[in-house]
C-alpha positions, 0 to 999 in steps of 0.5 A: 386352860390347865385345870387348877384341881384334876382327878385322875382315874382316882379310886379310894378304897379301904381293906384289902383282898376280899375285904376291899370296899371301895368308896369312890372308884375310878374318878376323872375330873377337872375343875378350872379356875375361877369357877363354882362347882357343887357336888350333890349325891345321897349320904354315904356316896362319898361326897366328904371322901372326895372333898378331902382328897381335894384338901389333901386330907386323904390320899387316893389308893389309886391314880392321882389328884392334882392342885395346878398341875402337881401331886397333892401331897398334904394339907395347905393353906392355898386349899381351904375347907370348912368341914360339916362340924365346927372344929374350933379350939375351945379354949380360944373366943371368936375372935381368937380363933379367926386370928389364928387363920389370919396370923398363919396366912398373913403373918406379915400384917401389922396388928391394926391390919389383922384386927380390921380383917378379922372383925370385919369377918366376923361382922359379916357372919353376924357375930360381933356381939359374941366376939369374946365368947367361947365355943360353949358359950355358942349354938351349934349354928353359931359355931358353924359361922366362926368356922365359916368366918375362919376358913373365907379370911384367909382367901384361900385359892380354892374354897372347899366346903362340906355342906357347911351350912346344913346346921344353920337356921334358914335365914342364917343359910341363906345370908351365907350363902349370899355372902359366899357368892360375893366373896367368890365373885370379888375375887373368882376364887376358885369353889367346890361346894358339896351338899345334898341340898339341890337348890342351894347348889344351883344358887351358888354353882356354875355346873352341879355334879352328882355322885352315884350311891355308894359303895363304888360311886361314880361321877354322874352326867354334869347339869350345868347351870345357865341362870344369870348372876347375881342370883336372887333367891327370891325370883329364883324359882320364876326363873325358866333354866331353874326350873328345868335344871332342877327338874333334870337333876331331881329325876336323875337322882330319883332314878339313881336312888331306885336303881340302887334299891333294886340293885340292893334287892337280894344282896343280903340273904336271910338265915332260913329260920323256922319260928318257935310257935307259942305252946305250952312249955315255951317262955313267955315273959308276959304269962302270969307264973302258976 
């Protein structure tokens, strides 16, 4: 089976010469249609750099990434992405800024049927009673759930999501979550989830990934996930390949964090400094003036 997204021996570095630092190096990865893969890692590993070579929003400085087998070039709409901020047009509502996704995606819809499809999103991100609100008029996680309504009505081919749903209250983050899950399992569209948060991944994903602490990240062994679905969060943690894929990929990230202060230890030298004793002729802003 051809992987619907390949990466190929990818490395993505800024500056050149002595100057160059490398953010991501030397990655090799296959993602097959119709599965659910999270990304977990540290901040500053690389994860959004990643996602967005996915998107085409970025471009590798080595090797390739490709979508069905081809170079990807730019951005498109068979790629969808909900980026960690909201990125909505300010001066549209609710509504306006999902049908903005729903016209470019289905601009051959008649209005009754973009109408039906964007309200029914927007019920389902709980949002119908602010449908004509503005983005002010909006908590930062009610924005966060306009973006998400506006990226899953267009049934993109590929979903991508750059922890989307960290600035959520928990119960709004775990209705999402659930309804992500059923959307994905309607239609097996293929789904890249990036997240630091472990057990949200091993809800939503078939395989979890990890990306070494940056700079140079790398991909880590891949952890994958035998719990049956449909999952529920609610007996999630009574379930035994739970409990064990989630003891294994919590030890493996807290060894990838120790080895990473260690590897740290001694990198930056300190200037050999001689502290200036208090005496009698030094400056102290604290002594009374005579």
């Amino acid at each position: 089976m051809e992987p619907i997204i390949e990466f190929r021996n990818v490395s993505k570095w800024y500056g050149e010469g002595d100057n160059r630092t490398y953010v991501l190096k030397d990655i090799n990865l296959s993602i097959y249609e119709g599965e659910f893969l999270a990304i977990v890692g540290f901040t500053g590993s690389g994860k959004t750099t990643l996602v967005n070579l996915m998107s085409g929003l970025l471009k590798p400085s080595k090797g390739e990434v490709l979508f069905k087998g081809k170079p990807i070039q730019g951005p498109s709409l068979e790629r969808g992405i909900i980026f960690q901020n909201y990125s909505l047009l300010p001066w549209f509502t609710v509504y306006q800024n999902v049908a903005l996704a729903v016209d470019a995606v289905f601009p051959s819809w008649t209005n009754e049927q973009k109408d039906s499809h964007i309200r029914n999103f927007v019920e389902m991100v709980n949002l119908t009673p602010a449908i004509q609100k503005k983005p002010n008029e909006l908590s930062g996680g009610m924005r966060q759930r306009v973006a998400v309504a506006r990226v899953l009505s267009t049934d993109p081919e590929l979903l991508l999501m750059d922890e989307p749903l960290g600035a959520l209250d928990a119960l709004t983050r775990g209705n999402l979550q659930t309804e992500i899950l059923k959307i994905w399992s309607a239609n097996q569209r293929t789904a890249v989830l990036i997240t630091n948060d472990v057990d949200e991944g091993i809800l939503m994903a078939d395989r979890i990934i990890p990306l070494t602490p940056g700079p140079d990240a790398v991909l880590g062994p891949e952890f994958s996930i035998h719990v049956e679905r449909p999952r529920d969060k609610t007996t999630l943690n009574t379930d035994p390949n739970f409990k064990r894929v989630r003891t294994d990929i919590l030890n493996y990230l807290v060894e990838l964090g120790e080895a990473s202060k260690l590897t740290q230890k001694g990198q930056y030298e300190l200037p050999d400094l001689t502290p200036i004793l208090p005496g009698k002729n030094s400056f102290n802003p604290f002594r009374k003036a005579v």
